[in-house]
C-alpha positions as CSV (number, residue, x, y, z in Angstrom):
1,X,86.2,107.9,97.9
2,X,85.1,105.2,100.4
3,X,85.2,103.2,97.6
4,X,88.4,103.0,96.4
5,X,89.3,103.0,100.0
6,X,87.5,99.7,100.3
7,X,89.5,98.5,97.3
8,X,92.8,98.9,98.6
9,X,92.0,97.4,102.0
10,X,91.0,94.5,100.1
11,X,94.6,94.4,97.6
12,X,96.4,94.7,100.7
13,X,94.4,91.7,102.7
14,X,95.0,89.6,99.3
15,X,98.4,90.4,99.3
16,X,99.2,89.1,102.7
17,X,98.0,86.0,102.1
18,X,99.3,85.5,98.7
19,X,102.6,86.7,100.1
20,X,102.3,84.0,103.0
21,X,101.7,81.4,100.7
22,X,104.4,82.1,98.4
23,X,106.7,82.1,101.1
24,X,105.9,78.6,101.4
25,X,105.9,77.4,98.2
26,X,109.4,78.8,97.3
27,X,110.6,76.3,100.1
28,X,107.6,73.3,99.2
29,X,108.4,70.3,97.1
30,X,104.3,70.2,96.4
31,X,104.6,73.8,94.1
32,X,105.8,73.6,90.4
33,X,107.3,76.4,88.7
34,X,103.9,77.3,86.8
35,X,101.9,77.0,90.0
36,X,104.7,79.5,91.7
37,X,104.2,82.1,88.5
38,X,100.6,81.9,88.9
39,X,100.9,82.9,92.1
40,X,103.6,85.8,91.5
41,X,101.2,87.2,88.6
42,X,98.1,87.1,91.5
43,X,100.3,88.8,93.6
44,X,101.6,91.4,90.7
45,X,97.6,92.0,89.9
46,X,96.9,92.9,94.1
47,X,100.2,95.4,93.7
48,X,99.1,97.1,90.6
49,X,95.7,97.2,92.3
50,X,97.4,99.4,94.9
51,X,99.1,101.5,92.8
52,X,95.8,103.1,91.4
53,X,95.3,104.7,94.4
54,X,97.9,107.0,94.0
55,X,98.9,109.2,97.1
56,X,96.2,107.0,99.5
57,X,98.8,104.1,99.4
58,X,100.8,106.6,101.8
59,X,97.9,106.2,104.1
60,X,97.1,102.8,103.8
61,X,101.2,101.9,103.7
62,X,102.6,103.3,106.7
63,X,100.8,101.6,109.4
64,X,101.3,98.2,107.5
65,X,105.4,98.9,108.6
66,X,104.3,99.4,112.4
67,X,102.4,96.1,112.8
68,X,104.9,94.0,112.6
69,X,103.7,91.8,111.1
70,X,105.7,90.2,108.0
71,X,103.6,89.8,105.1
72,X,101.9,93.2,105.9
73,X,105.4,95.1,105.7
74,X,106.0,93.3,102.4
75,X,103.0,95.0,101.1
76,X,103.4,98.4,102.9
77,X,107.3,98.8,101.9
78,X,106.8,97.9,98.1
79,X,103.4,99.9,97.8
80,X,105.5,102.7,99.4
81,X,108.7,102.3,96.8
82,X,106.6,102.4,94.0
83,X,105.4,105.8,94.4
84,X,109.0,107.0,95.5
85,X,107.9,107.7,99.1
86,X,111.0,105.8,101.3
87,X,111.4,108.1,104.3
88,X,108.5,106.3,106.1
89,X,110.2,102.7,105.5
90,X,113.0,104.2,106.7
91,X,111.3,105.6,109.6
92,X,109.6,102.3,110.5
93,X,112.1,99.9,110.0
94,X,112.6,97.3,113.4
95,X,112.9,93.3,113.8
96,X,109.4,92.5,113.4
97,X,109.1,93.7,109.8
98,X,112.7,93.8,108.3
99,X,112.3,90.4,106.7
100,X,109.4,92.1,104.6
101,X,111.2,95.3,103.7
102,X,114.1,93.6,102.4
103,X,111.7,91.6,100.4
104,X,109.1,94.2,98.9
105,X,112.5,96.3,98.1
106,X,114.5,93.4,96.4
């Protein structure tokens, strides 16, 4: 099991960063529209990655909402709607991560 633990420590690292940079390059004159799909279907691959680990992203998910920290709520909140598990977004929800909750659930 370590593993696939491993795994979806390394989705989730690769999605904060691929969710940092697309932040930027929705707002950057330097990105075309194919550069920002490419990214989008990285970052779909790293979610999908997630999802294989079935009731483990509860584990992995919830502490992402209580960092604070952005990009990591992003990843927390949508890994966590995806397996129908929204009490613990609800639970977590505070200024430092909204901006990523709204994101992962729109």
């Amino acid at each position: 099991m370590a593993i696939i633990l491993d795994i979806l420590t390394e989705h989730l690292e690769e999605i904060e960063f691929l969710w940092s940079q697309r932040t930027e390059a929705i707002r950057s004159p330097d990105y075309s529209v194919r550069e920002l799909l490419e990214l989008d279907d990285r970052i779909d691959a790293h979610l999908q990655g997630l999802l294989v680990g079935g009731e483990h992203c509860v584990e992995f998910a919830v502490p992402l909402l209580q960092e604070g920290d952005r990009f990591m709520a992003f990843a927390g909140a949508w890994c966590l709607a995806q397996i129908r598990v929204f009490e613990p977004i609800l639970d977590q929800i505070n200024e430092c991560n909204l901006d990523g909750v709204v994101e992962a659930l729109c």
